[in-house]
C-alpha positions as CSV (number, residue, x, y, z in Angstrom):
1,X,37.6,50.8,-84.3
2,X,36.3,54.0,-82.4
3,X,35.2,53.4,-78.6
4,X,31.2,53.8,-79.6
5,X,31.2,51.0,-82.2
6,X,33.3,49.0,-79.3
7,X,30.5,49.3,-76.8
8,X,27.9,48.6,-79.2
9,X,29.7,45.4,-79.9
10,X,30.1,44.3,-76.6
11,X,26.4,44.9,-75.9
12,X,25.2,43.1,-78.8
13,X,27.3,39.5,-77.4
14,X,25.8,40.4,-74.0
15,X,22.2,40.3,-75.2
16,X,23.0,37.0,-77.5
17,X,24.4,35.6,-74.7
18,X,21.4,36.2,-72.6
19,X,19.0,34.9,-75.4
20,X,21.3,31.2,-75.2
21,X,20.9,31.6,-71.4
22,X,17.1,31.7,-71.4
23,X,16.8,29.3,-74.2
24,X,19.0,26.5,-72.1
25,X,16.4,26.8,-69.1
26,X,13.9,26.1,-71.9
27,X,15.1,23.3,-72.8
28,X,13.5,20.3,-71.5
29,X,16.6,17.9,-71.2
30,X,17.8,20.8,-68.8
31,X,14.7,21.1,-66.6
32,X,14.7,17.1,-65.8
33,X,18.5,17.4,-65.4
34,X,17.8,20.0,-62.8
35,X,14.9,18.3,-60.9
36,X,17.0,15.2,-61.3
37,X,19.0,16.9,-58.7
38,X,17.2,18.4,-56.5
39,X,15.2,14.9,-56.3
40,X,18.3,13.5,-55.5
41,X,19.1,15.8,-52.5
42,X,15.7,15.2,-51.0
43,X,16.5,11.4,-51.6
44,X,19.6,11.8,-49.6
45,X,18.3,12.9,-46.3
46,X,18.0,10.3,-43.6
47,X,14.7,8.5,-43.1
48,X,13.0,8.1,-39.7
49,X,10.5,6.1,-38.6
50,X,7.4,7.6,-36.6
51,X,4.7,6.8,-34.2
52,X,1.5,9.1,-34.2
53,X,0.0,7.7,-31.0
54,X,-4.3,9.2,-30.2
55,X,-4.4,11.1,-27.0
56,X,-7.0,9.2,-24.6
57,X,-7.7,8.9,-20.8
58,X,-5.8,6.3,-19.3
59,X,-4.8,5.3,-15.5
60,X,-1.4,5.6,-13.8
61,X,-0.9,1.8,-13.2
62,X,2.7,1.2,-10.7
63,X,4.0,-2.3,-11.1
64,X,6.0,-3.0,-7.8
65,X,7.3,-6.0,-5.8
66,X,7.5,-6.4,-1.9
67,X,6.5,-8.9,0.7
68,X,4.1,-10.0,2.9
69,X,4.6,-9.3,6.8
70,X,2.7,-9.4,9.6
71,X,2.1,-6.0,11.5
72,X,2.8,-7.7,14.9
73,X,2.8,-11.0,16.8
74,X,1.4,-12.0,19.8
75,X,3.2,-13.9,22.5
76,X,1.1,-16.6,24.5
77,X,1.5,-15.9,28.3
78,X,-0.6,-17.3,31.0
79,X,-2.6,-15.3,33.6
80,X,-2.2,-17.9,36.2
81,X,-0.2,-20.7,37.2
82,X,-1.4,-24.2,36.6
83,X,-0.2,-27.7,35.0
84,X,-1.9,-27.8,31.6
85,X,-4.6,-30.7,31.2
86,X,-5.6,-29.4,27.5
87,X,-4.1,-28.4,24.0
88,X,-5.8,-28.0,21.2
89,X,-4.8,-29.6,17.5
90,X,-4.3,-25.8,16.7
91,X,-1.0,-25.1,18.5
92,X,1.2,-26.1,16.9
93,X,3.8,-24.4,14.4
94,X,1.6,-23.4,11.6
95,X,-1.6,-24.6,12.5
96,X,-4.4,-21.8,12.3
97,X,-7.2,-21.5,14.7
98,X,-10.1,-19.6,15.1
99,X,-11.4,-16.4,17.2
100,X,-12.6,-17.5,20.6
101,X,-11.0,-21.4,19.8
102,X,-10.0,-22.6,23.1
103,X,-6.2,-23.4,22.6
104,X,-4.9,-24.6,25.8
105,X,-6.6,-25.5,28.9
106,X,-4.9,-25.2,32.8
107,X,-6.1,-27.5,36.1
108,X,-9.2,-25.7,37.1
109,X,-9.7,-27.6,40.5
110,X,-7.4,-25.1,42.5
111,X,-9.1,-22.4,40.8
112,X,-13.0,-23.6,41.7
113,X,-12.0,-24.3,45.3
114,X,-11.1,-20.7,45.5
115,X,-14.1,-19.5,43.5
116,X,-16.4,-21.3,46.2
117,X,-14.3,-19.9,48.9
118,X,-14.7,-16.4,47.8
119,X,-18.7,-17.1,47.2
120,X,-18.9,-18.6,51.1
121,X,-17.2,-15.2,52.1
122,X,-19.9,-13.1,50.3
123,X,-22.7,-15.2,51.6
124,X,-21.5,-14.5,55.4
125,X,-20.7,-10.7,54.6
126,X,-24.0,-10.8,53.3
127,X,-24.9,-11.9,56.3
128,X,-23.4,-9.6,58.3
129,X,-24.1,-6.6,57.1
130,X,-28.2,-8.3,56.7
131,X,-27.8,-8.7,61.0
132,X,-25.9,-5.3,62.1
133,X,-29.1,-3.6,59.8
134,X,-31.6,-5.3,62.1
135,X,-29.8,-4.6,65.1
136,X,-29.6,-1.1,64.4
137,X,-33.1,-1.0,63.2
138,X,-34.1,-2.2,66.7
139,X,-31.8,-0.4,68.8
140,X,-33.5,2.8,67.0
141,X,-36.8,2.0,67.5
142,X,-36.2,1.3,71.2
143,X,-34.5,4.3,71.8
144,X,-37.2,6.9,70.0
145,X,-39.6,4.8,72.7
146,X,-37.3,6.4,75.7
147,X,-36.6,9.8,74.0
148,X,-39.6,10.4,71.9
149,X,-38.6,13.7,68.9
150,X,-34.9,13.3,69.8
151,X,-32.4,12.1,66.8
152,X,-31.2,8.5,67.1
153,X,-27.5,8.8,67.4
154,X,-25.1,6.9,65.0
155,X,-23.8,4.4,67.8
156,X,-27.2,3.5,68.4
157,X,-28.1,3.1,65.1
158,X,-25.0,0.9,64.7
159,X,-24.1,2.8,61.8
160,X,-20.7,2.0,61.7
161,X,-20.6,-1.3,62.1
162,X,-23.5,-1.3,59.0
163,X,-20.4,0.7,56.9
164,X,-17.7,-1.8,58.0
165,X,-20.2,-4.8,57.2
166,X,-20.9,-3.1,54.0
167,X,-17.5,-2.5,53.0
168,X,-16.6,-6.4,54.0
169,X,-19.4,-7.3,51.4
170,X,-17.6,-5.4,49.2
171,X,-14.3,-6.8,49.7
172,X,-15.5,-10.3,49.7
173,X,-17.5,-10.0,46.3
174,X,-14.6,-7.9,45.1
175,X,-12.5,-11.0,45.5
176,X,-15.2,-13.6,44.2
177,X,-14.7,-11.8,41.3
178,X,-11.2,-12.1,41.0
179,X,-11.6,-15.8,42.1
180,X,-14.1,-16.3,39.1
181,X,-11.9,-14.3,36.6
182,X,-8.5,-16.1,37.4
183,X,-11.0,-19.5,36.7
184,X,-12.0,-17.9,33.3
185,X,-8.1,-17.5,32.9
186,X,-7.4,-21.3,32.5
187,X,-9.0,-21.3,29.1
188,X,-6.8,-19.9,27.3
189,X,-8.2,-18.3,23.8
190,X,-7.8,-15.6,21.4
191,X,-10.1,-12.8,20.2
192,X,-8.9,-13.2,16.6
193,X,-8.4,-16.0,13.7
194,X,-5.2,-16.5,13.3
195,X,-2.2,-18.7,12.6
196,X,0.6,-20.1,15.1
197,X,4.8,-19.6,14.3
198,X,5.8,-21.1,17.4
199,X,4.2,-23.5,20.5
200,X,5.9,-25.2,23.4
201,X,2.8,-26.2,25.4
202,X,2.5,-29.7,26.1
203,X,-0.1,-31.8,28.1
204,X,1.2,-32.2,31.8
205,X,3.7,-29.0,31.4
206,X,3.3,-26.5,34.4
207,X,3.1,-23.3,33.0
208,X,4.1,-20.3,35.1
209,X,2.1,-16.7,35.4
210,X,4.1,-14.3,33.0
211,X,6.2,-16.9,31.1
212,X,5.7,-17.1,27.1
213,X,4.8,-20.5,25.8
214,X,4.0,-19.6,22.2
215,X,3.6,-17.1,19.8
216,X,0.9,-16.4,16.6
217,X,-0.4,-13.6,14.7
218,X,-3.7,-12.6,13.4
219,X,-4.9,-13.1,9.6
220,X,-5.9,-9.0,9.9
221,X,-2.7,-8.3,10.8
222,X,-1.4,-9.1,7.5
223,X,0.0,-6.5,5.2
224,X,1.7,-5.8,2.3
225,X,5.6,-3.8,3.0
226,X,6.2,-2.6,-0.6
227,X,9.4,0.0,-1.3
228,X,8.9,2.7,-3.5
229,X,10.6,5.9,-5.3
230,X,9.9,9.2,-5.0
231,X,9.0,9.4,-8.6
232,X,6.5,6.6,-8.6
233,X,5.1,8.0,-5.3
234,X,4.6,11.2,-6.7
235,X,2.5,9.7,-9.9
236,X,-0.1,7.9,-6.7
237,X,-0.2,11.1,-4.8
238,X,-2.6,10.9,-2.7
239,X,-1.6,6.9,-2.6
240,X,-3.5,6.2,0.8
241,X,-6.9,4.3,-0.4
242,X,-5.7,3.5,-3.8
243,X,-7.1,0.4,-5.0
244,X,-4.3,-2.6,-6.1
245,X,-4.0,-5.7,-6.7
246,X,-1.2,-8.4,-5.5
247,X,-0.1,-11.6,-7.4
248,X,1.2,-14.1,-5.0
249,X,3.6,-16.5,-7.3
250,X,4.9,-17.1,-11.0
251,X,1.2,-17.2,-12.5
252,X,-1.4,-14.4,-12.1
253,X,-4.5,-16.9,-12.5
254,X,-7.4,-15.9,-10.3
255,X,-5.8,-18.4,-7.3
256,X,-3.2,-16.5,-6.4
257,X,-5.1,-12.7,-6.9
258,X,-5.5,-11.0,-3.7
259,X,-7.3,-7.5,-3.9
260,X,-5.8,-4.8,-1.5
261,X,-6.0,-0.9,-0.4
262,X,-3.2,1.2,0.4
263,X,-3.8,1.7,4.1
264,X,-0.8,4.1,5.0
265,X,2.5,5.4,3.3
266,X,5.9,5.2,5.8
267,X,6.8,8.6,7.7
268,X,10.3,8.4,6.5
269,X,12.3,7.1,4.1
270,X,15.0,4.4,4.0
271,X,18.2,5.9,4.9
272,X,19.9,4.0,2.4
273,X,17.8,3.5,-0.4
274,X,16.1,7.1,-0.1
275,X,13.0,4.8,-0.8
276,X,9.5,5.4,0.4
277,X,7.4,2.4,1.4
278,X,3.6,1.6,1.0
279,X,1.3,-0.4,3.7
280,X,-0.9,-2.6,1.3
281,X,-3.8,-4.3,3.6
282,X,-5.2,-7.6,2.3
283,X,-9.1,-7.9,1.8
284,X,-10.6,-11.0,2.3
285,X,-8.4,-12.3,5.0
286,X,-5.9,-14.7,3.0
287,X,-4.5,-17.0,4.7
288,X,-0.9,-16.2,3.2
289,X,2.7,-16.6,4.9
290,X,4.6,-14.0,6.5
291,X,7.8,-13.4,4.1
292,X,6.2,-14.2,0.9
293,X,7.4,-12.2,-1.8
294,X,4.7,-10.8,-4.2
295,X,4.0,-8.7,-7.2
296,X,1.4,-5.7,-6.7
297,X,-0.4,-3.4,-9.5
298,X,-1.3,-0.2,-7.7
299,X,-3.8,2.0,-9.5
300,X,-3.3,5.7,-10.0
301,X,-5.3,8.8,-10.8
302,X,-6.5,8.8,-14.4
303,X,-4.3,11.5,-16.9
304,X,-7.2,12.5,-19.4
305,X,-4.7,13.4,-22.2
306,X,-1.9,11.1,-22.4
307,X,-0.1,8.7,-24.5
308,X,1.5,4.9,-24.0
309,X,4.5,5.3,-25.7
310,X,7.5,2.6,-26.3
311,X,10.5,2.9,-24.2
312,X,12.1,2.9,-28.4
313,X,11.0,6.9,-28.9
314,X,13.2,7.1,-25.8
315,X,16.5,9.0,-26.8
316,X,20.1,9.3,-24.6
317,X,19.4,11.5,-22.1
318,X,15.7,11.0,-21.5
319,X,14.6,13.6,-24.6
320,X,12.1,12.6,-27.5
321,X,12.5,13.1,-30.7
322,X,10.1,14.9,-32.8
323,X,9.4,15.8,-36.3
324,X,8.0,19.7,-37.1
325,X,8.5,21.3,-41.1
326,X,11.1,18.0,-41.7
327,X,13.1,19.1,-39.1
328,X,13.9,17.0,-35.6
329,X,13.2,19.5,-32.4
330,X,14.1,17.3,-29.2
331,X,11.0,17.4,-26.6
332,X,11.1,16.6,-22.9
333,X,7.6,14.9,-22.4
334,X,6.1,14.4,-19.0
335,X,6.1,11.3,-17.7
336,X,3.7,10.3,-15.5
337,X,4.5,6.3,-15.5
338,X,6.8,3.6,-16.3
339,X,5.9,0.0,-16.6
340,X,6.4,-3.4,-18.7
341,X,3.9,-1.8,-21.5
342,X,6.6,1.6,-21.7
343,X,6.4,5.0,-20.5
344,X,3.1,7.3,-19.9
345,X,3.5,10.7,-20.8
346,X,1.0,13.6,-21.3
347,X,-0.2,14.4,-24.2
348,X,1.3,17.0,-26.5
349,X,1.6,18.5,-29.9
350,X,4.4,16.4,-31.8
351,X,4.0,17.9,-35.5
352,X,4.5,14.8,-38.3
353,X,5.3,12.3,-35.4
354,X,7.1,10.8,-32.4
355,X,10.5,9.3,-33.5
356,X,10.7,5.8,-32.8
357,X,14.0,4.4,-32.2
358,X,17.4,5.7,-32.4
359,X,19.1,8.0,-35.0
360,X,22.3,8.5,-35.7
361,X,24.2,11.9,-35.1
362,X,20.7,13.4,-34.6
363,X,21.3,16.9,-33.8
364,X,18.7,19.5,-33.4
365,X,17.6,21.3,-36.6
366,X,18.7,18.1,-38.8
367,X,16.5,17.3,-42.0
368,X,14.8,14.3,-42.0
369,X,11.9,12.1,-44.0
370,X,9.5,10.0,-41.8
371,X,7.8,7.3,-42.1
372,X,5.5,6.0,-40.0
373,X,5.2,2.9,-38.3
374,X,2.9,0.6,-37.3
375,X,4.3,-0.1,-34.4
376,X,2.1,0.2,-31.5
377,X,3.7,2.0,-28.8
């Protein structure tokens, strides 16, 4: 066989061979047998379940627990000395009184003796002064009779013993003062409604000037002492008159509800901790207990665009998991809050949806089906 019919041999199989080619991707058993298998490859990727959570305004809303405290105390110290004749059903270790409420009462006879003391010494400067006045008045009228256009000279005038009598007048209604104030001093009574933590005032006691007997605190002087991180400080800023609400107890029923502002945020933080800590003040004046511990829902700024996710589409590490062309692309979102609900995060593009729950050996890249979930996150 010469090389020519050899190579027009070989062609001839090549194009038969061809022709059986094409007529095998004709064939109709082929064709399912093929989309059989690339049905079954899709089928084989993992499935993941998806969230597709509606971007609305919502508040920043902090849950955080502290106590209640009270910004100072007051000690009760006398003014002046006296055996006490008076004490009031108030003073006593947690009794509460009002502003003005006379709480104790001191002897007052010692005090009214020298009261009307201090008004006789008035009345005779008064006096005084009244007759060194008229004698100077006279003294100057007889002496412009003997030296008619001369100047009455101070010594006739009695001008200085008019200035000493003045200045005892002074003096002596300088001390009926003091007299009536130290009298004033034997009622002992506060400015302020508040609440007593300690008494030892008794009827018949002798209280000294100076010498604590009891101490209380005033119902405005309670506030709120709530730690807080950096983070959840950040979400308030500014936090200083943000509006909140504290839950006093187990049950939030409308008993225990106490509405509050945040009235000042510390200067430093904790040294251990690294905490910051809010000064909630009370509205209302509540008669609550110094040490109580509490629950308080502080309200934020409002995030226009955001979502309320589940802490599920949480991943290791903090990421997200989303879905974009079948494919999971991690996402760091930017959360703005954490509370019982879950995480609040602002809003962003997150293709065929927010992964919801873990997956196993996710990687970045990796194919996936999703289905979504009702789930609301």
């Amino acid at each position: 066989m010469t090389s020519g019919a050899l190579q027009i041999g070989l062609i001839l199989v090549f194009v038969v061979g061809l022709g059986a080619y094409a007529f095998t991707l004709r064939d109709p058993a082929v064709e399912q047998r093929s989309s059989q298998i690339g049905s079954s490859r899709v089928n084989a990727l993992p499935i993941v379940n998806v969230v597709l959570p509606k971007p609305i305004a919502r508040e920043v809303v902090v849950d955080l627990t502290g106590t209640i405290n009270a910004r100072s105390y007051v000690e009760l110290v006398p003014e002046v000395s006296g055996r006490v004749v008076e004490v009031s059903r108030a003073l006593r270790a947690g009794g509460s009184f009002r502003a003005e409420e006379i709480l104790i009462g001191i002897d007052e006879r010692d005090f009214r003796f020298a009261l009307d003391q201090a008004n006789a010494e008035v009345a005779g400067a008064e006096s005084n002064l009244l007759l060194q006045q008229t004698e100077g008045g006279v003294a100057s009228s007889n002496y412009a009779l003997l030296h008619p256009g001369d100047s009455v000279p101070a010594l006739v005038a009695r001008e200085p013993q008019i200035g000493q009598a003045r200045a005892q007048l002074l003096s002596a209604r300088a001390r009926a003062a003091a007299a009536a104030l130290d009298l004033s001093r034997t009622k002992i009574s506060l400015p302020f409604a508040g609440r007593v933590t300690s008494s030892t005032a008794e009827v018949g006691q002798m209280l000294s000037r100076g010498q604590s007997f009891g101490r209380v605190f005033a119902l405005d002087a309670l506030e709120v002492n709530i730690p807080i991180g950096q983070t959840e400080l950040l979400n308030l800023t500014p936090a200083e008159g943000r509006a909140a609400m504290v839950y006093v107890g187990s049950n939030t029923t409308e008993t225990n509800v106490y509405p509050a502002i945040v009235e000042r945020v510390a200067a430093v933080l904790d040294e251990r901790t690294r905490f910051s800590k809010l000064y909630l003040r009370l509205t209302g004046g509540p008669e609550l207990s110094p040490g109580t511990f509490i629950n308080a829902k502080i309200v934020g700024p409002t995030v226009p665009f955001s979502y309320q996710l589940s802490e599920a589409v949480e991943q290791p590490g903090g990421h997200l998991w989303i879905v974009i062309d079948d494919k999971l692309v991690q996402h760091s979102p930017d959360i703005r809050n954490r509370s019982m609900v879950g995480i609040l995060v602002e809003a962003f593009d997150y293709g065929q949806g927010i992964v919801f729950g873990r997956v196993p050996s996710a990687f970045e890249g990796m194919h996936v089906r999703t289905m979504r979930v009702d789930t609301a996150p």
